[in-house]
GUNU-338029 format. One line per 4 residues: number of its first residue (from 1); for each residue x, y, z of C-alpha. Coordinates in steps of 0.1 Angstrom, whole numbers, plus 2048, in hexadecimal, padded with zeros to 3 digits. Layout:
<pts>
NUM) X Y Z  ...
</pts>
This chain:
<pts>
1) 880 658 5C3  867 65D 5AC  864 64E 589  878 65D 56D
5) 85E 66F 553  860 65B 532  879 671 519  86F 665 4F8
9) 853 67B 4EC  82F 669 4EB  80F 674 4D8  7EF 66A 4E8
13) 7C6 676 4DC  7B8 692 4F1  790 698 4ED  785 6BD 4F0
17) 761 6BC 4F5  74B 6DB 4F8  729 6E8 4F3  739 70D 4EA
21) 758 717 4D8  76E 702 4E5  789 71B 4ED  787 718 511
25) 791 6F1 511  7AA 6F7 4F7  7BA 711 50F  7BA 6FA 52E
29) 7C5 6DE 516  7E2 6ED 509  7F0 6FD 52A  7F2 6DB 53A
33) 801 6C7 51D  81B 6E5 51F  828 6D6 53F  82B 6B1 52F
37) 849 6B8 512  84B 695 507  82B 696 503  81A 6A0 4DF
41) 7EF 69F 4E1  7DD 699 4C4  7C0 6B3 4C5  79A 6A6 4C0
45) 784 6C3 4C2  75D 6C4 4C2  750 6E1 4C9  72C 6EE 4C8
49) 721 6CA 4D9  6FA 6D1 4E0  6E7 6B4 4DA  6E6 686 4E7
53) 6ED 67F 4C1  70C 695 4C2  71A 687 4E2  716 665 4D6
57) 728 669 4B5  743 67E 4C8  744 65A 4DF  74C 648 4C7
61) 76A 65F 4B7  778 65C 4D9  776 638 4D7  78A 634 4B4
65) 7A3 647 4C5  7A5 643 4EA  7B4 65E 4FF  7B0 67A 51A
69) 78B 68B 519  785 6AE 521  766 6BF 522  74B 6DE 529
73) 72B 6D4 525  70C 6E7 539  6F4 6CE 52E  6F2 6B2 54A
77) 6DE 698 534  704 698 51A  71A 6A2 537  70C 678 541
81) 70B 668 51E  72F 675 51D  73B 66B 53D  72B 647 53A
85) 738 643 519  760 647 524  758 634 542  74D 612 531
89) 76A 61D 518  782 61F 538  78A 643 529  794 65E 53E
93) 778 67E 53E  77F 69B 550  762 6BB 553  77D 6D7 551
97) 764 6F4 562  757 6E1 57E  772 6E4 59A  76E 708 593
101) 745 705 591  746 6F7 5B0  757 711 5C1  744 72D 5B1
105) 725 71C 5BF  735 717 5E3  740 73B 5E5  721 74E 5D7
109) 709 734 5E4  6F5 735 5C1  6F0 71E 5A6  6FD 723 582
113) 6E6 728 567  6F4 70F 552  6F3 726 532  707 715 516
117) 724 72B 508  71B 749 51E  73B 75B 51D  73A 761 4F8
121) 714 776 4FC  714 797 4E5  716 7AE 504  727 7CF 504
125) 749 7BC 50B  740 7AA 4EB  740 7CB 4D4  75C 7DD 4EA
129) 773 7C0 4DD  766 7C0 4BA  76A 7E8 4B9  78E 7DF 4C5
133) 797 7C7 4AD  78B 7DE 490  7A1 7FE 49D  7C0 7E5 4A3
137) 7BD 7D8 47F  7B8 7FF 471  7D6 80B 47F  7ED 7EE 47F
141) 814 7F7 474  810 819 47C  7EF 822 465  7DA 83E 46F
145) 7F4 84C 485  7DD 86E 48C  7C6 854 4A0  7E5 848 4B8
149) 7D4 85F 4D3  7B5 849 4CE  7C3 82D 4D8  7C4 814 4FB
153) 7EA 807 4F4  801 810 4DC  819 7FA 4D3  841 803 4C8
157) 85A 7F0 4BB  873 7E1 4A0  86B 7C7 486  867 7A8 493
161) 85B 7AF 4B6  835 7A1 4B1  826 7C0 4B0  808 7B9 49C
165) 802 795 4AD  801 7A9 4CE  7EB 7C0 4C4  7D0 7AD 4B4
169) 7D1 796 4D6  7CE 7B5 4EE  7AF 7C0 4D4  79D 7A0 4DA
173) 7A0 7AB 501  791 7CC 4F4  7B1 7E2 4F8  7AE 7F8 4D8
177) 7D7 7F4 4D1  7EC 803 4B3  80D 7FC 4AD  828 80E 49D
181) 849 803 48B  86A 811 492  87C 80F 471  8A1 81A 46B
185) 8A0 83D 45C  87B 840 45E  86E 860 474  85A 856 48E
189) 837 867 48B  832 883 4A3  80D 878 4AF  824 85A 4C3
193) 836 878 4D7  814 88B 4DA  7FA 870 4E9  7F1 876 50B
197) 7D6 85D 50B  7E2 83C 504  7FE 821 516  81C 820 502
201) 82E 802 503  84F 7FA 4F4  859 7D7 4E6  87B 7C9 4E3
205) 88D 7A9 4DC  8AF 798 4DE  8C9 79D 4BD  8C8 77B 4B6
209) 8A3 775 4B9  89B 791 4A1  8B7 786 48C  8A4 767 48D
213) 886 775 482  891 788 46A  8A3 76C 455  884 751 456
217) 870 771 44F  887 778 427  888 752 424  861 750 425
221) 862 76C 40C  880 75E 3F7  890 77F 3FF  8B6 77E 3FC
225) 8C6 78A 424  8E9 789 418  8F9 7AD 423  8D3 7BC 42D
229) 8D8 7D1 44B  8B6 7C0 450  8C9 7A1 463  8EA 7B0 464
233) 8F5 7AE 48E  900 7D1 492  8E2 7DF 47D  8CB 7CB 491
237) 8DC 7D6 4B5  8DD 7F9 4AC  8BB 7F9 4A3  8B3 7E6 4C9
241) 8C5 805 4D9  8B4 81E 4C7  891 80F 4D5  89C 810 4F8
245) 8A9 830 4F5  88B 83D 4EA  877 82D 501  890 83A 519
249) 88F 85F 510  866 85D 510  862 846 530  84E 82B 51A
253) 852 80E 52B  863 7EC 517  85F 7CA 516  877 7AE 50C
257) 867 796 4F3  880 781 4EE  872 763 508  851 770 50A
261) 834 75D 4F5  81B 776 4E6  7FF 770 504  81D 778 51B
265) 824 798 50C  800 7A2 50B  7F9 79B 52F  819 7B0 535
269) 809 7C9 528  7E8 7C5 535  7F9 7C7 559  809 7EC 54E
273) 7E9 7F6 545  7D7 7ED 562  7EE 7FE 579  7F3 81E 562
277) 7C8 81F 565  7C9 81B 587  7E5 837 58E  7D1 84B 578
281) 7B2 846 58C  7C3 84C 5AF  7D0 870 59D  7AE 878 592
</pts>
């Protein structure tokens, strides 16, 4: 049998260490601490890690608070000093990328260049996402909605549904998205019906979690909820059944939100429009 995990919840250091961003261990970090729930890390992150004299005051951080070390770093003269340093310490140091390195190498039979933070060059990817992020945040909550038809995605929904976090995370992976609101008693704007271009996608969530949602949403703003069809149940479901009925009657596909995180919901959507691109490429 193996040994019961321990229940009560226990913090313990974890050292990020990168000569870039950063992002990338923070990522890999944060996916595996997910599958240890009694388990709270305490985030040390030094990022942009380029020189002996940084690694060695980074060294000694990790040794005022001992913990797990994870790190990307090209350089093989700080990848050492590193390495050395949590060994005498009897620290655990892990180089996240070099399974993966390794099988890069094995399968193309070439070296790496061992270019710090070369995923983040200014290439054409570079200003396709920044001209993405600058349409999402122009026609957020259904502004500019003459420009729908411009759009990569467009996003529909009720309050509550994380629209706009959605769309500004499908923007960074240079989708230009616009979302629209469907609001009791509001028309929706006819460009929506028209667009011919774009993947329309609609969002919907659970009574309860947009009731949720709703209430922390008028306590934040010290807005009284008593008798506001804004939270009231039947309000709030009729509103979820108009959505899928409209989704319905214009073949828009819909995703429930209610379990989904905000990267889950965006890679849902990433998936649709993959496969509507590639049915549009076998037609063509």
């Amino acid at each position: 049998m193996s040994p019961n995990p321990r229940t009560p919840t226990s913090f313990f250091h974890l050292h990020l260490v990168s000569d870039a961003t950063g992002e990338t261990l923070a990522t890999v970090a944060r996916a595996v601490v997910s599958q240890y729930p009694q388990a709270r890390a305490i985030e040390h992150v030094y990022p942009l890690i380029r020189s002996v004299k940084q690694i060695d005051r980074v060294i000694a951080e990790i040794e005022k608070a001992p913990g797990i070390v994870l790190f990307t770093i090209v350089d093989a003269e700080i990848t050492a000093r590193l390495s050395a340093g949590c060994r005498e310490a009897g620290i655990p140091a892990v180089s996240v990328l070099d399974p993966v390195t390794t099988a890069f190498q094995s399968y193309l039979g070439a070296p790496t260049q061992k270019k710090v933070g070369a995923q983040h060059v200014l290439d054409q990817d570079y200003f396709q996402r920044i001209d993405a992020l600058n349409f999402t945040l122009m026609h957020d909550d259904g502004q500019l909605p003459d420009a729908i038809d411009d759009a990569d995605v467009v996003i529909v929904g009720i309050s509550r549904t994380s629209k706009t976090p959605t769309s500004i995370y499908l923007a960074n992976r240079g989708l230009k998205t616009t979302n629209v609101p469907i609001v009791p008693g509001v028309p929706v704007p006819d460009p929506l019906f028209e667009a011919r271009r774009p993947l329309i996608v609609g969002l919907v969530a659970s009574a309860d979690r947009i009731i949720q949602i709703r209430q922390n949403r008028l306590l934040s703003l010290n807005a009284p909820s008593r008798d506001s069809a804004y939270v009231d149940r039947a309000a709030v479901a009729e509103e979820i059944a108009y959505m899928r009925r409209l989704c319905t009657d214009h073949d828009w596909p819909v995703i429930d939100v209610t379990r989904r995180s905000i990267e889950e919901t965006a890679a849902a959507i990433l998936a649709l429009y993959q496969e509507r691109r590639q049915e549009r490429g076998r037609i063509g």
